[in-house]
C-alpha positions as CSV (number, residue, x, y, z in Angstrom):
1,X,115.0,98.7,98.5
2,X,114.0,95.3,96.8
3,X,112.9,95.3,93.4
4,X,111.2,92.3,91.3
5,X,109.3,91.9,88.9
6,X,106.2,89.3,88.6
7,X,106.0,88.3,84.9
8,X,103.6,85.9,82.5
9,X,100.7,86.3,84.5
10,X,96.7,87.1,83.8
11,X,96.4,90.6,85.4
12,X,92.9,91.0,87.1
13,X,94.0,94.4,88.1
14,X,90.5,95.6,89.3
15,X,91.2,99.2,88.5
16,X,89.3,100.7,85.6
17,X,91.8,102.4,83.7
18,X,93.6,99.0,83.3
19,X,91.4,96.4,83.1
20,X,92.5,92.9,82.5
21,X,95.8,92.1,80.6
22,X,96.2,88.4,79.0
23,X,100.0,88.3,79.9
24,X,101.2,90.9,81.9
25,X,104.1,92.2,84.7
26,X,103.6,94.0,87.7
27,X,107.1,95.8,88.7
28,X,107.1,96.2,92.5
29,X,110.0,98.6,94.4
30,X,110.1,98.3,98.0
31,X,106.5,98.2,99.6
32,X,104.5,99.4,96.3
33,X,103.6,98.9,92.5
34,X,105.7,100.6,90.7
35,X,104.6,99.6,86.9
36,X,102.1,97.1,85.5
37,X,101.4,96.3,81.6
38,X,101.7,93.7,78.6
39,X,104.4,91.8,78.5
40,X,105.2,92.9,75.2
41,X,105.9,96.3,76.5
42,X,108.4,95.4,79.3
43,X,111.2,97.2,79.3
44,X,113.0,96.5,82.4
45,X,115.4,99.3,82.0
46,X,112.5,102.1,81.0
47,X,111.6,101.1,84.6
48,X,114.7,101.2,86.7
49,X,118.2,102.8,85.9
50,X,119.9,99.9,87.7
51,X,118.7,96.9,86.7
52,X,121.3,94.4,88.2
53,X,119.4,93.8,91.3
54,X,116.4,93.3,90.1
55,X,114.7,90.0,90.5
56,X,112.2,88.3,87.8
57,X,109.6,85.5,89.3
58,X,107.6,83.9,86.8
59,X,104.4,83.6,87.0
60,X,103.6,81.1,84.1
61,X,99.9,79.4,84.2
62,X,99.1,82.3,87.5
63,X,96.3,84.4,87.7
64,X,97.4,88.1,89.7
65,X,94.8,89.8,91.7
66,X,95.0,92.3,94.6
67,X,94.6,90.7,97.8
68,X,91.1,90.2,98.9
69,X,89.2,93.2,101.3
70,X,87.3,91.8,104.4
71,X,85.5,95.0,105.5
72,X,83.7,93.5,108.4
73,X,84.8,91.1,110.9
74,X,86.2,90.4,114.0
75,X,89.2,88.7,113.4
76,X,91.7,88.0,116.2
77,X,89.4,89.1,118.8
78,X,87.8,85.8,119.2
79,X,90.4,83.5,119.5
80,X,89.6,80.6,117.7
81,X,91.0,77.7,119.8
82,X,89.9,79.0,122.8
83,X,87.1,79.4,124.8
84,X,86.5,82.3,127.7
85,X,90.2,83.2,128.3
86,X,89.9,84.0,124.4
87,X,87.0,85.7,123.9
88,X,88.3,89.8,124.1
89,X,85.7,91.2,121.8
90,X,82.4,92.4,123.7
91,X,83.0,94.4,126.7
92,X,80.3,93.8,128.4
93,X,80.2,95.8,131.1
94,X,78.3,99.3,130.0
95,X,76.1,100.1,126.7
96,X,78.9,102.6,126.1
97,X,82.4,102.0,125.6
98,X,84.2,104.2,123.0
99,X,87.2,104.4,124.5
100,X,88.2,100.9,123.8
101,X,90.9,100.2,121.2
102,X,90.7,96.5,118.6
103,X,94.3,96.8,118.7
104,X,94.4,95.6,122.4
105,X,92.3,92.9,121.7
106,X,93.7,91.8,118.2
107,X,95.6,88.2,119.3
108,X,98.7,88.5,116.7
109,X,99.5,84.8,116.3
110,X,96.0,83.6,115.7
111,X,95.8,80.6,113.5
112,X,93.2,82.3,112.1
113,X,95.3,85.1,110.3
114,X,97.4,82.9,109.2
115,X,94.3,81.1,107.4
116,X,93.5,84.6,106.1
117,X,96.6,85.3,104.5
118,X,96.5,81.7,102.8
119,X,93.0,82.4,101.5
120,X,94.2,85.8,99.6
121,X,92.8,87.7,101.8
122,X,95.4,90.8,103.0
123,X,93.4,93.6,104.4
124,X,91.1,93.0,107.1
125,X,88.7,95.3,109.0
126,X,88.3,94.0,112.8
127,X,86.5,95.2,115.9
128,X,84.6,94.7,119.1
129,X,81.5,93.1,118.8
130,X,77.9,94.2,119.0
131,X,77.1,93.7,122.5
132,X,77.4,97.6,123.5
133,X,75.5,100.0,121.5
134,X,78.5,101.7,121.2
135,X,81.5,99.0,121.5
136,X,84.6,100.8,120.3
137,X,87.2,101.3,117.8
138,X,87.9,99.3,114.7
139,X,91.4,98.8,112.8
140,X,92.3,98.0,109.1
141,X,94.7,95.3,109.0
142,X,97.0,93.7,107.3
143,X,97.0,90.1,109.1
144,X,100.8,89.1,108.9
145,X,103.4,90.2,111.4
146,X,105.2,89.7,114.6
147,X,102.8,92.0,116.3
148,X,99.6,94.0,115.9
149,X,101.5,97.2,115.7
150,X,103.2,96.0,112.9
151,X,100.2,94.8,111.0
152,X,98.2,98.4,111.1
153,X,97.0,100.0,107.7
154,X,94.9,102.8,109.6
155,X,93.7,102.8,113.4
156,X,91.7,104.0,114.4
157,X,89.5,103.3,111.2
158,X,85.2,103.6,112.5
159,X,83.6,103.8,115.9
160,X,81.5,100.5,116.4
161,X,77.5,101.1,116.9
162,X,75.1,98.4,116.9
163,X,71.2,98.9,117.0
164,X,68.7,95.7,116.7
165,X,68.2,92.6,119.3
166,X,72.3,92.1,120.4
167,X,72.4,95.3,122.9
168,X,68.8,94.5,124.2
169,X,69.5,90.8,124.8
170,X,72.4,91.8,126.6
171,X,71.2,94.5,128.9
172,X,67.9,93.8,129.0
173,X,67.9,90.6,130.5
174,X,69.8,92.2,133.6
175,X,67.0,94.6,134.0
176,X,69.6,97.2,132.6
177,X,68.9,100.1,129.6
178,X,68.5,99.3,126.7
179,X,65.7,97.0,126.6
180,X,64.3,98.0,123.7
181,X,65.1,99.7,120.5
182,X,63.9,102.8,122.0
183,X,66.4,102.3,124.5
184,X,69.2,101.3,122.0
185,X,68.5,105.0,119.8
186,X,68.5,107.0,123.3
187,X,72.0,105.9,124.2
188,X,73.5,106.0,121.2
189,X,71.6,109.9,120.9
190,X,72.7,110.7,124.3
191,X,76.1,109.1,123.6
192,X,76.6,111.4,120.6
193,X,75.1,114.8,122.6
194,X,77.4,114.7,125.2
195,X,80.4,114.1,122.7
196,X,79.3,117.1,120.6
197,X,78.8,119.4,124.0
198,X,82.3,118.2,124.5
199,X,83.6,119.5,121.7
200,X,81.8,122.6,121.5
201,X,83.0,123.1,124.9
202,X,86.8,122.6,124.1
203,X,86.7,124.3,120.9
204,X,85.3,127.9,123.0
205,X,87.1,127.1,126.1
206,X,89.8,124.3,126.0
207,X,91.5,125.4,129.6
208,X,88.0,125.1,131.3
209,X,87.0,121.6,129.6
210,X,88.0,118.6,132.1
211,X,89.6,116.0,129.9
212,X,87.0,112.9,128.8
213,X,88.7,109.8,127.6
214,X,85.3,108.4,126.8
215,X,84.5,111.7,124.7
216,X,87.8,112.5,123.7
217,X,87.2,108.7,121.7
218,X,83.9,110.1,120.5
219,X,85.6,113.5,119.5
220,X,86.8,112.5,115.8
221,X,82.8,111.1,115.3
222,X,81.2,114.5,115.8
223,X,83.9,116.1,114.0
224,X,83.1,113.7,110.8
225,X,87.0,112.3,111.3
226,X,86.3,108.6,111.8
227,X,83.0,107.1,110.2
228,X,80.3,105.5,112.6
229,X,80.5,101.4,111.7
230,X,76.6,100.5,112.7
231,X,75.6,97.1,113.4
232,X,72.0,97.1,111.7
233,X,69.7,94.1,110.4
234,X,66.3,94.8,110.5
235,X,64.7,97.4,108.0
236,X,63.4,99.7,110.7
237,X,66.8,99.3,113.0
238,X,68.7,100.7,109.3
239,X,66.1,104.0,109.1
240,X,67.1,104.6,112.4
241,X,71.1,104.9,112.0
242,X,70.2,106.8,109.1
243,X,68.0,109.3,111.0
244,X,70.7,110.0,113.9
245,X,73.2,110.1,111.6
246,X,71.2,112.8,110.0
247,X,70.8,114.3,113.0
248,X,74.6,115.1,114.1
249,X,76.0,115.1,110.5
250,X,78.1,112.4,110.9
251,X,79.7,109.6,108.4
252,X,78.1,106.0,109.1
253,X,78.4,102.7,107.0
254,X,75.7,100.9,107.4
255,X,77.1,97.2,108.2
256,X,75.3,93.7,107.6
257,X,72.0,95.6,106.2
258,X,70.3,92.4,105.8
259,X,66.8,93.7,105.3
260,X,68.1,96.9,103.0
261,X,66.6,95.4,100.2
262,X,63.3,96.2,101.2
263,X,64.1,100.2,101.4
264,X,66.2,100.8,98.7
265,X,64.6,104.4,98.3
266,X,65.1,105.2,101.5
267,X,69.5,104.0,101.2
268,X,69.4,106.1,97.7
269,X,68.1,109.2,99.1
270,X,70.7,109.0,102.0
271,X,73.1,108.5,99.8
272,X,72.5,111.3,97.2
273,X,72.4,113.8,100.2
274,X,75.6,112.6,101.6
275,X,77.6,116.1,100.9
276,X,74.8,118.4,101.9
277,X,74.8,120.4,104.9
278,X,73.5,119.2,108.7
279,X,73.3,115.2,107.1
280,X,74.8,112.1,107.9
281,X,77.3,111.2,105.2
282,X,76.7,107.4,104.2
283,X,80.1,106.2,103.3
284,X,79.0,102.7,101.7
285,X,77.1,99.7,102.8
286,X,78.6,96.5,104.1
287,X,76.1,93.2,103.3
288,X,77.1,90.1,105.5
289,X,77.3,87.3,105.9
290,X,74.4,86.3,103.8
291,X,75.3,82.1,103.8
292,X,73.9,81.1,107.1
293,X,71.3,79.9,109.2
294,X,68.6,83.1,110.7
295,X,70.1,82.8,113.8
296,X,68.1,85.3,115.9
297,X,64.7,86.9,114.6
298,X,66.0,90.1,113.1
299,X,67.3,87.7,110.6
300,X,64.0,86.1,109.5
301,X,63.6,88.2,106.6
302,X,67.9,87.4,105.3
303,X,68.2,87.1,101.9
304,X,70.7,86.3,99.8
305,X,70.1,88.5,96.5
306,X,69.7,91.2,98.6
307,X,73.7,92.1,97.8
308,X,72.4,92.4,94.1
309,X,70.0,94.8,94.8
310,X,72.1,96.9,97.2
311,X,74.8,97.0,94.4
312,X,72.4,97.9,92.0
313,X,71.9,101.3,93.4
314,X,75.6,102.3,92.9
315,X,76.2,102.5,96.8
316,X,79.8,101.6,97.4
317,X,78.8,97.6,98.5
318,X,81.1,95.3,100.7
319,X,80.6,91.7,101.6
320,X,82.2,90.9,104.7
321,X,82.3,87.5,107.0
322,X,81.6,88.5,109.9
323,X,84.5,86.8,111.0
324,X,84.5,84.3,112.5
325,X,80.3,83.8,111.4
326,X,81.7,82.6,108.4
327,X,85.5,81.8,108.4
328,X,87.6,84.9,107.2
329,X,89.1,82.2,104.2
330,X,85.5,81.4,102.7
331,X,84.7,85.1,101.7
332,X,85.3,84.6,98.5
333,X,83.4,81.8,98.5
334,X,80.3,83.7,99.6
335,X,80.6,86.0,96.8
336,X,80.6,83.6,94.3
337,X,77.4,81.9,96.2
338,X,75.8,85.1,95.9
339,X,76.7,85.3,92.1
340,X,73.3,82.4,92.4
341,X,71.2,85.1,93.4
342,X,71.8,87.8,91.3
343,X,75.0,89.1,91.7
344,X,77.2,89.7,88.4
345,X,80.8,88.8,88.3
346,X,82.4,92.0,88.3
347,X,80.4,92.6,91.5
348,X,81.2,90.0,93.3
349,X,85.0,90.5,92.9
350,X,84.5,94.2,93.7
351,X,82.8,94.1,97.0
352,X,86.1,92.3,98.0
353,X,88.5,94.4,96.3
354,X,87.9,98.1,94.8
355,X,84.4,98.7,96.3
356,X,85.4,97.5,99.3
357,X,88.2,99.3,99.7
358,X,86.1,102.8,98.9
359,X,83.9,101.8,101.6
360,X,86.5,101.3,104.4
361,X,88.1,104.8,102.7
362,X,91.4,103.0,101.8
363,X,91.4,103.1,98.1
364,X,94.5,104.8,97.6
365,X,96.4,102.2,98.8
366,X,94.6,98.6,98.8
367,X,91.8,97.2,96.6
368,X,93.2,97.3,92.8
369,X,97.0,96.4,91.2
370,X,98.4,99.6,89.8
371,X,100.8,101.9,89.9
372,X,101.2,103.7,94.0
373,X,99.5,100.9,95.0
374,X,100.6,98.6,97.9
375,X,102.1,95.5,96.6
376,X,99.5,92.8,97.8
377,X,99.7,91.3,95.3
378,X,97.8,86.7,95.1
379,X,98.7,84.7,92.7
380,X,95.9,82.2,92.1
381,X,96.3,78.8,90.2
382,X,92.8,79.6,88.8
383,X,90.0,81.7,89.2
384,X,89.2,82.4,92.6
385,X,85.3,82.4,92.2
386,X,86.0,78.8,92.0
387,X,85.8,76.9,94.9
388,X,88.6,74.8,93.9
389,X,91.2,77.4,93.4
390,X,93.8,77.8,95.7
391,X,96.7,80.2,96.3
392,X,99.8,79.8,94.6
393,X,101.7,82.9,96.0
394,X,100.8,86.1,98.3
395,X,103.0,89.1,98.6
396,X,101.8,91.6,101.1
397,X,103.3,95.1,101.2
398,X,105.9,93.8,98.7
399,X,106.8,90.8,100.3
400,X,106.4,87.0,99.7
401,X,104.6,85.9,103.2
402,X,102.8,83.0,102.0
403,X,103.7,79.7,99.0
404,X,102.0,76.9,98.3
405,X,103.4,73.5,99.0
406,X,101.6,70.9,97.0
């Protein structure tokens, strides 16, 4: 098991009980953090028994911070050289689809993962798109490997909803349900009472059930396993996920929220009654993208300090891309864009790191450098809120996948 030791860099650790370290190490065994500190305490041989294998990189001038958290996108679904023959990330075909899988979709040797490892960012939440009001499974990611199965930090990770214009534009127009929002909040209701009559069913009589694969997907939602990911701009299309999530009990995110701003009562309350009994359990909200055009009407009212608000309230926040809406390497620089409008420092870097990873329910292994942590691990040249910064060095899961060449 390989052992090293980064040395002489400024530690943004992003976890609270460590802070930020002038010069500091981080001692990584195998896949994980094993130590971090100030350089004046290293001892290498308080760390290890066996030192004589251990390798020492210096990171002299280098800024160390966890790899960066996209929480919402659809990376490697949407090839991004290609046009039709590419596109695997809307099925089309039927408002409901929860059997189908990201993994089978995710295109491995994307260029564009290869851009998202160079800009720092090393855990990635990716999914079907927002064509079917329910559109299937999401996975967590870490984009660097010979194949998807070997990329996987937790599938599946959400069930894929989406309220709002997308499912009516692309059923309605065919004369098909939904054509309105009343229409989007009946399938996704009807969706969600035939899963739970499924597993009531199974649960009394399992021998007697006929085996679903569309509820059998379903299954983990009703039985508050795997969060419901909703696609949800406008302020009324947000009240209703938060009403049927009420309604079966489940765990929802709440995903691009662009008009959450204008009912931040309504996301406290469901937030405060996330552990009671018979209510939806809002897991954290996901902003994004905010830098952009108002592409369709739902997006007439966008604006950008609305990530300072939402992070006001002390709901777990994430700002995602959107992938490819704005390119999965520019995340950061949305943050620091939104830092204009309101949003503090330390917020910006945590809605791509420690929040981010609470909202996605990964913390305990990505989102902060310390101790039992993964090792992704970027070395920047300078702060990454700059739009000049670049990346000097990225280990992911211990190892050194990407190095600058200037």
């Amino acid at each position: 098991m390989a052992k090293f030791i980064i040395s002489n860099v400024e530690l943004f650790s992003m976890d609270p009980s460590i802070g930020h370290i002038d010069r500091a190490f981080i001692a990584i065994e195998g896949q994980k953090i094993c130590h971090v500190g100030a350089m004046e305490a290293l001892d290498t041989k308080a760390i290890w028994e066996d030192t004589e294998d251990v390798e020492l990189v210096d990171g002299e001038g280098l800024l160390a911070y966890p790899g960066f958290i996209d929480a919402h996108s659809h990376l490697g679904m949407f090839d991004d050289h290609l046009g039709w023959e590419g596109s695997d990330g809307n099925e089309a075909t039927d408002p409901v689809t929860p059997e189908l899988r990201a993994i089978d979709s995710i295109f491995h040797d994307d260029v564009t993962l290869e851009e998202s490892i160079a800009g720092g960012v090393t855990t990635v939440m990716t999914g079907p798109g927002s064509a079917n009001v329910i559109g299937g499974q999401f996975a967590i990611i870490k984009p660097y490997g010979p194949s998807v199965d070997r990329m996987i930090l937790k599938a599946p990770a959400a069930m894929k909803a989406a309220l709002g214009d997308n499912p009516k534009m692309v059923y309605g127009r065919h004369d098909k349900k939904p054509q309105t929002r009343m229409g989007n909040a009946a399938v996704l209701r009807e969706a969600l009472m035939k899963a739970r009559d499924y597993v009531d069913r199974k649960a009394k009589d399992p021998d007697k059930t006929s085996f679903d694969f569309r509820m059998e997907a379903l299954a983990p939602v009703i039985r508050r396993e795997l969060p419901l990911k909703i696609h949800c701009h406008r302020a009324d299309d947000i009240l209703t996920a938060i009403r049927i999530s009420d309604e079966f009990g489940i765990r929802y995110t709440l995903d691009h929220c662009t008009e959450g701003y204008l009912i931040l009562d309504q996301l406290v309350e469901a937030y405060a009654y996330r552990n009671e009994d018979h209510r939806g359990s809002l897991e954290g909200i996901i902003v994004g993208p905010l830098v952009g055009d108002r592409s369709k009407p739902e997006l007439s009212r966008k604006w950008n300090g609305s990530a300072a608000a939402i992070y006001e309230t002390g709901i777990p926040m994430a700002v995602a891309t959107d992938h490819p809406v704005i390119s999965i390497d520019f995340g950061r620089h949305q943050v620091s864009a939104l830092m204009r409008d309101g949003l503090s420092r330390e917020a910006a870097l945590e809605s791509i790191t420690i929040k981010a990873a609470m909202v996605l329910g990964v913390d305990d292994r990505v989102g902060r450098l310390a101790p039992g942590m993964d090792a992704d691990i970027v070395l920047w040249d300078q702060d990454p809120l700059l739009p000049w910064a670049n990346t000097d060095r990225v280990y992911l899961n211990g190892k050194l996948v990407y190095e600058a060449d200037f």
